[in-house]
C-alpha positions in Angstrom: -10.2 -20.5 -8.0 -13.2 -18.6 -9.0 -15.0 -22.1 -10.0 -13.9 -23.7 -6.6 -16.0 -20.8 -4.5 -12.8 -18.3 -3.7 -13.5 -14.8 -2.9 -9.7 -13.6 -3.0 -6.9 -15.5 -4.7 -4.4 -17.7 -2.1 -2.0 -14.8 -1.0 -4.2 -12.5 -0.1 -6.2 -15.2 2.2 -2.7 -16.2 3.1 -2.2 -12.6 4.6 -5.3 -12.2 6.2 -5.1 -15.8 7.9 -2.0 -14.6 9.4 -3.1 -11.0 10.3 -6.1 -13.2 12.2 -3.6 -15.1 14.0 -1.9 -12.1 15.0 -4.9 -10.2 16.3 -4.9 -12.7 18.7 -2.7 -10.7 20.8 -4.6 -7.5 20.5 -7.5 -6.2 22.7 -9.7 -3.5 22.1 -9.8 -1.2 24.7 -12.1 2.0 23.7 -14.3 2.1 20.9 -16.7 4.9 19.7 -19.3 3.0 17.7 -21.1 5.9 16.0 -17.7 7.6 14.9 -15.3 4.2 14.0 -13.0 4.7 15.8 -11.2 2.5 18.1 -7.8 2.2 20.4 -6.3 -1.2 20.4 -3.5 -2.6 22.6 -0.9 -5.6 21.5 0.1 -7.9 23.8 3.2 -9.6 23.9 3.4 -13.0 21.8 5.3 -15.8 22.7 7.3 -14.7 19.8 8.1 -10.8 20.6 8.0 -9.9 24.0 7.0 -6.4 25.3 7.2 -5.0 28.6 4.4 -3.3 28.2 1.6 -3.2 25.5 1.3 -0.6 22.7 -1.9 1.1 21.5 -3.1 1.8 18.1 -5.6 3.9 17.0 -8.4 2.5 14.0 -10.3 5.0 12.1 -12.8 2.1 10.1 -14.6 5.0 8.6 -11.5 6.3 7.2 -9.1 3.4 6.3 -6.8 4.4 9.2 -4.2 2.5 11.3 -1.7 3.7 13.7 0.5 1.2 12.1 0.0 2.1 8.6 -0.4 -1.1 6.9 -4.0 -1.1 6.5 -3.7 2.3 4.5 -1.3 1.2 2.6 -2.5 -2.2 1.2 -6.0 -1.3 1.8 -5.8 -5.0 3.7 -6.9 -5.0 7.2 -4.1 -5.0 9.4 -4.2 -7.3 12.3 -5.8 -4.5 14.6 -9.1 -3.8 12.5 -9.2 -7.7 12.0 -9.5 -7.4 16.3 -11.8 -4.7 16.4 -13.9 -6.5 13.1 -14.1 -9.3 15.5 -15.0 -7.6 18.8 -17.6 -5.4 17.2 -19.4 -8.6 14.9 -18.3 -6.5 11.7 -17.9 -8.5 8.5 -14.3 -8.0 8.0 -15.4 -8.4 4.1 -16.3 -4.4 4.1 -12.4 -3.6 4.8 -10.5 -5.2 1.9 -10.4 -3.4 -1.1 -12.4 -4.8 -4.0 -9.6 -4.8 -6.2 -8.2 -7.5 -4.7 -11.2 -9.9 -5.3 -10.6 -12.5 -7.7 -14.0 -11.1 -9.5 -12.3 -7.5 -10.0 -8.9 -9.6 -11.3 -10.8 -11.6 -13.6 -12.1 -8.8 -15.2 -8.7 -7.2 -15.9 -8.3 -10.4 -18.3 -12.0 -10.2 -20.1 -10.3 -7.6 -22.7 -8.6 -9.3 -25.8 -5.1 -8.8 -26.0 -3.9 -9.0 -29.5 0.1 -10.0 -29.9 2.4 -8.0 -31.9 3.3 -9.1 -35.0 7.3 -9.4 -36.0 8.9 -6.0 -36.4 9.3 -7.0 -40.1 5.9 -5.8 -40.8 4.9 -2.9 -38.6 4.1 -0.3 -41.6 7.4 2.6 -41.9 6.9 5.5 -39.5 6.4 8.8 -41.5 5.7 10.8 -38.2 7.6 14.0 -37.6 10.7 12.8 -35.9 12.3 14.6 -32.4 15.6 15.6 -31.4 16.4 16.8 -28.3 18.4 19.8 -28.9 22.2 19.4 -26.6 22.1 22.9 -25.6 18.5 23.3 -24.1 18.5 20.0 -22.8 18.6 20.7 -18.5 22.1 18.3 -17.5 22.0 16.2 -14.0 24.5 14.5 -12.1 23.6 11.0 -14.6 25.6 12.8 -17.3 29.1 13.2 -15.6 31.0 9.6 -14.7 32.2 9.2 -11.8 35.7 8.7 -13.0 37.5 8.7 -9.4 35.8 5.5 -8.4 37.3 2.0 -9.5 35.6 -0.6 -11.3 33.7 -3.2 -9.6 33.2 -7.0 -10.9 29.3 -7.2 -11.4 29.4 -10.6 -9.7 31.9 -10.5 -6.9 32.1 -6.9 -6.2 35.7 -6.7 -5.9 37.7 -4.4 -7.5 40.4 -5.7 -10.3 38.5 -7.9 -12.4 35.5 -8.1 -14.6 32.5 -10.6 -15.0 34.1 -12.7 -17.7 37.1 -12.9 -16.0 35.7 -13.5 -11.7 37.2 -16.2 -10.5 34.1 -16.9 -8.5 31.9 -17.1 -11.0 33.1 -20.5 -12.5 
């Protein structure tokens, strides 16, 4: 990918094609240029009507949606790709670097060596711990539920196990 001239591998492009089709049905309605911040209204889409549009504030400055995708994949959202668009921004400056193929490539420059077979990792002679029963704090994980009946893992009806489901054949 990186020899063919990508910036970003094919799902991430993926995602940002479709914000871009989606941010068709936005329009930015205030903007404060020398603070970042924007208000943007969705339309409705021939796909999901609204009877009336809804607005979302953009921080660019800080990262910050109303809708909370764009702080949490650090991916423009389809609202900052509509105010990147009305305001000539590249919308290169609002995806995370990590997500270049560059910054993935890099992950992969180290040498990984494989393990060799257990048979001859050299004998531990480390001090070895037990955690002592009485000081060890108890949770709910350590009491069965002994009310409840079995399930079949497959199926999930009661009566039967895995090896024996009658659906699983």
């Amino acid at each position: 990918m990186l020899r063919a001239g990508h910036q970003y591998p094919e799902d991430v492009t993926a995602l940002l094609q479709q914000n871009h089709h989606k941010s068709a049905y936005c329009h930015v309605q205030r903007y404060d240029r020398d603070n970042s911040e924007f208000e943007v209204q969705e339309i409705s889409s021939p796909h999901q009507y609204r009877p009336k549009p809804i607005s979302f504030t953009i921080r660019l400055n800080d990262w910050w949606c109303d809708c909370g995708h764009f702080q949490a994949s650090r991916l423009p959202c389809h609202h900052v790709i509509a105010v990147c668009s009305f305001g000539h921004m590249p919308l290169s400056n609002f995806i995370d670097p990590v997500y270049t193929l560059d910054y993935i490539n890099k992950a992969y420059q180290v040498q990984f060596h494989p393990l060799r077979n257990e048979d001859y990792w050299s004998t531990y002679t480390g001090p070895n711990f037990n955690p002592d029963p009485q000081t060890r704090i108890h949770n709910e994980m350590d009491h069965p539920v002994t009310d409840k009946p079995k399930k079949c893992s497959y199926c999930r009806i009661e009566g039967h196990h895995r090896g024996q489901c009658p659906f699983s054949q």
